[in-house]
C-alpha positions as CSV (number, residue, x, y, z in Angstrom):
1,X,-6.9,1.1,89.1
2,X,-7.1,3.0,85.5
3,X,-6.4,1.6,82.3
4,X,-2.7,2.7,81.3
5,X,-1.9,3.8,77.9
6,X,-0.1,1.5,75.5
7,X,1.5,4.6,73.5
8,X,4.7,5.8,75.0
9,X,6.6,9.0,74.0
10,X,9.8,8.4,72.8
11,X,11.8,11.9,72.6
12,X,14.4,12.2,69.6
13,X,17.6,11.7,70.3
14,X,20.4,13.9,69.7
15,X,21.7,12.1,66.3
16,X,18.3,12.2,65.0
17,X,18.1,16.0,66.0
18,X,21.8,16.2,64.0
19,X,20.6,14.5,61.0
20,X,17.8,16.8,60.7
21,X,19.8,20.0,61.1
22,X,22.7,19.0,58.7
23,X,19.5,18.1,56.4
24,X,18.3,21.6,56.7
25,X,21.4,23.4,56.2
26,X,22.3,21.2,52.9
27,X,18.9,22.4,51.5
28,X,19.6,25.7,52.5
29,X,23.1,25.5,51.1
30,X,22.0,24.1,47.7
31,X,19.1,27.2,47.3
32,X,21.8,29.2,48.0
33,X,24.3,28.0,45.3
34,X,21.7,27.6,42.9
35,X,20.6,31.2,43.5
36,X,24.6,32.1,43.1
37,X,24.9,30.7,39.5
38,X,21.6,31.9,38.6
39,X,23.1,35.4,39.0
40,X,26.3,34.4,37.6
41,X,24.6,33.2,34.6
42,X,22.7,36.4,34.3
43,X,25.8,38.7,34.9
44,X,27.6,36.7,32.1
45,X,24.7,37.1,29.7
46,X,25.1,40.7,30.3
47,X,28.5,41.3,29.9
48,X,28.2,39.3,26.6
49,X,25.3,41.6,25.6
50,X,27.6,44.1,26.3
51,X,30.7,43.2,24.6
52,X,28.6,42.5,21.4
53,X,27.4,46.0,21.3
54,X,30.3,47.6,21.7
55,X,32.2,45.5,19.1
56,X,29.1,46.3,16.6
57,X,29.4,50.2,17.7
58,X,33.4,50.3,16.8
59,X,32.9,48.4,13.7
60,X,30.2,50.9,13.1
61,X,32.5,53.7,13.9
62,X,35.4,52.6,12.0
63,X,33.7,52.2,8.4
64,X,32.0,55.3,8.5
65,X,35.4,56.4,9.3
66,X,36.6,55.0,6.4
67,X,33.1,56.2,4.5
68,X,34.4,59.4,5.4
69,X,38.1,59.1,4.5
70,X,37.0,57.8,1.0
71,X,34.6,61.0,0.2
72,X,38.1,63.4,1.2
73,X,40.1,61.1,-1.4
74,X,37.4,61.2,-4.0
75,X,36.0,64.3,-3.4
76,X,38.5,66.4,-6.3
77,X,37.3,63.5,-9.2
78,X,33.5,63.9,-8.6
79,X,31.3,63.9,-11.7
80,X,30.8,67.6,-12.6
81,X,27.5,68.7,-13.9
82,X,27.7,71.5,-16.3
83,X,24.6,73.6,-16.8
84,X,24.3,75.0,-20.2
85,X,23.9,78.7,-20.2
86,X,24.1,78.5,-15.8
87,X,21.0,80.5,-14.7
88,X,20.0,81.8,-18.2
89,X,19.3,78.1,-19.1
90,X,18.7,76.9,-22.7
91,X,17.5,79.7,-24.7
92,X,17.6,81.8,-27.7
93,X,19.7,85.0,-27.9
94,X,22.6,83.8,-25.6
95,X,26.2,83.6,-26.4
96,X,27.0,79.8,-25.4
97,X,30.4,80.0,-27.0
98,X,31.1,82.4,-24.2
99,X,29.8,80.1,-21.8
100,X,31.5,77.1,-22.8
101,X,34.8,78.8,-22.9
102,X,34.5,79.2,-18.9
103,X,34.2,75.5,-18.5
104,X,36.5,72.8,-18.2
105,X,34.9,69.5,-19.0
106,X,36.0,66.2,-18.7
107,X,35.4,62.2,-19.3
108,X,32.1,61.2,-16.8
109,X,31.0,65.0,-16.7
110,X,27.6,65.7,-17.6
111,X,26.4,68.6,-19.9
112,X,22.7,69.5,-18.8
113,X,19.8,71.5,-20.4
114,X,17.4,73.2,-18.3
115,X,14.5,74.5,-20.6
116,X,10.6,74.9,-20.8
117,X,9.3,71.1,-21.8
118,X,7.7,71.0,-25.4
119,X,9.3,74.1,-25.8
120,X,12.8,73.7,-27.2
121,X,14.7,70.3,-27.4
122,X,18.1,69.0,-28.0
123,X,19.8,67.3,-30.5
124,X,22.9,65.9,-30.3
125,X,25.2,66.3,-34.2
126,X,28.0,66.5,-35.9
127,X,30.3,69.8,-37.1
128,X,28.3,70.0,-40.2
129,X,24.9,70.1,-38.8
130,X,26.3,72.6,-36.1
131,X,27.5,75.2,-38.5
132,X,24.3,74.7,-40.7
133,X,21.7,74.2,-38.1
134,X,21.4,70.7,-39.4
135,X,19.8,67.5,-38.2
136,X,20.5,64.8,-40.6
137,X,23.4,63.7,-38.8
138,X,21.9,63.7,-34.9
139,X,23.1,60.6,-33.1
140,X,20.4,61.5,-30.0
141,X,17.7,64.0,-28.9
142,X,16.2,64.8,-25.8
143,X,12.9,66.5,-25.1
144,X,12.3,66.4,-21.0
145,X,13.3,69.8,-20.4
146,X,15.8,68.6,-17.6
147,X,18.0,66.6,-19.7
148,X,21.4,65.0,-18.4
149,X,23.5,64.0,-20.7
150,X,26.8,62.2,-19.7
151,X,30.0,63.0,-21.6
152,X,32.1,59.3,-21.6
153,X,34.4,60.2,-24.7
154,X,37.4,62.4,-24.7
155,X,35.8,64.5,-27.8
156,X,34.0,67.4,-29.2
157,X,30.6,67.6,-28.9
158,X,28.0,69.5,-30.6
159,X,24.5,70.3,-29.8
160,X,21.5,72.7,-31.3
161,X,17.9,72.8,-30.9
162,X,16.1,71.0,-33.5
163,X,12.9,73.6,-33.9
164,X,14.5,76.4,-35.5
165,X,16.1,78.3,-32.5
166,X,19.9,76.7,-34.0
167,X,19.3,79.7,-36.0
168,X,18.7,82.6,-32.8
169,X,22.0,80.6,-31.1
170,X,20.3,78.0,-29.3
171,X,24.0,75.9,-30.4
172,X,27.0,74.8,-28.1
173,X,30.4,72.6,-28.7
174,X,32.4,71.3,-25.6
175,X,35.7,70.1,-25.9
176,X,35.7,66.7,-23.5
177,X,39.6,66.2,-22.2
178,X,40.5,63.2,-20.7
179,X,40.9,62.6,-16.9
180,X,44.0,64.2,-15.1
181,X,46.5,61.6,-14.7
182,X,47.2,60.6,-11.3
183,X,50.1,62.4,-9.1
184,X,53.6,60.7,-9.5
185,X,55.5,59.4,-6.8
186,X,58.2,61.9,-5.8
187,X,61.8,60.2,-6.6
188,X,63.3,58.3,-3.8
189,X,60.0,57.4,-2.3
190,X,60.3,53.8,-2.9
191,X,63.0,51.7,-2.9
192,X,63.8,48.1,-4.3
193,X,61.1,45.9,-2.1
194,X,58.0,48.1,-3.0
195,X,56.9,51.0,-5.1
196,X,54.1,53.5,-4.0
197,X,51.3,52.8,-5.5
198,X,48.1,55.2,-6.3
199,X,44.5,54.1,-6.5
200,X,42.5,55.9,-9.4
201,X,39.1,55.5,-9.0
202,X,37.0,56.1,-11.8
203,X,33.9,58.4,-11.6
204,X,31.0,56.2,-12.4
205,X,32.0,53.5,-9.7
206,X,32.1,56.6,-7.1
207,X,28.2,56.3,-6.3
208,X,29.0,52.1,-6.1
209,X,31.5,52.6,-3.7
210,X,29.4,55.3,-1.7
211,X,26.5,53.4,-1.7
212,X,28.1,50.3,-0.6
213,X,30.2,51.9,2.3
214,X,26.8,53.3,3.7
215,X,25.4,49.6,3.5
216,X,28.1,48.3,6.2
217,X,28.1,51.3,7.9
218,X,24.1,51.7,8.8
219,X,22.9,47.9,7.0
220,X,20.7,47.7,3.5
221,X,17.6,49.6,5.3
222,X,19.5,52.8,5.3
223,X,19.7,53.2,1.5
């Protein structure tokens, strides 16, 4: 008779078959969920993304709004620059009395000379060295041939050219009036809590206030 075998096969049994299933299908249930929040997490990161970018875009949107609004309101008290003699420029022969009859000038305008450079010049004086062409009383002088002078008193001013030409009329005088006073509130349109108030903002702090708007608007890289 042949040898028998001492290894015997012993088949599972149906718990052990159980156990391995439900093993499976916990695994396959926890890849599952895990895949679930993954995309959860990524959907939430998105809408976040999102949101943020459409907050900055209103923000955006509503100060260059209000970048807009403020050039409307401040739009009639700009600086004016007043070019002596218009296209003729600064130069002998022309009636500048004329010419600065047909100008209204005011505290923050500017009073510019366009002119050949080492040409002509100006000098800034008083009456007396206007009417006599004069320059022991000049207070400044300017040479560039593009010179911008800013008018900041409620005055007259005087300039010539200092080489001679005050003689052939290279002269002017502004008068400088003072800055229109703001509108009044009509009567009635307040009563006893509040009073209507109006904001007057000077000239030179128009360029800040421009400047700065444009900053929050596009950031610092935009100016």
């Amino acid at each position: 008779m042949g040898r028998k075998k001492n290894c015997l096969f012993v088949e599972p049994t149906q718990t052990q078959n159980s156990t391995r299933l439900d093993s499976f299908l916990n695994c396959l249930q926890r890849i599952i969920s895990v895949n679930q929040e993954t995309e959860k997490a990524e959907k939430e990161e998105t809408n976040q993304r999102r949101n943020m970018w459409k907050s900055c875009n209103t923000t955006h949107l509503i100060l260059f709004l209000l970048f807009i609004s403020s050039l409307a309101v401040l739009t009639p008290i700009l600086a004016t620059d007043h070019i002596v003699g218009a296209n003729r420029g600064w130069n002998p022969g022309i009636n500048y009395t004329l010419w600065a009859n047909n100008q209204t000038f005011y505290v923050g305008d500017l009073i510019s000379f366009r002119y050949p450079k080492n040409q002509y010049n100006v000098f800034e004086v008083n009456q007396t060295g206007y009417d006599n062409c004069t320059l022991d009383s000049a207070v400044g002088n300017w040479s560039s041939g593009k010179d911008f002078i800013p008018l900041n008193h409620a005055k007259r001013y005087y300039f010539i050219c200092g080489n001679g030409q005050c003689y052939n009329g290279m002269k002017v005088s502004v008068v400088v009036h003072p800055l229109p006073s703001p509108p009044k509130a009509a009567p009635g349109a307040h009563n006893s809590s509040s009073e209507s108030a109006v904001l007057v903002v000077p000239r030179q702090g128009f360029r800040a206030l421009a400047v700065s708007l444009a900053m929050l608007c596009f950031g610092f890289g935009w100016v």
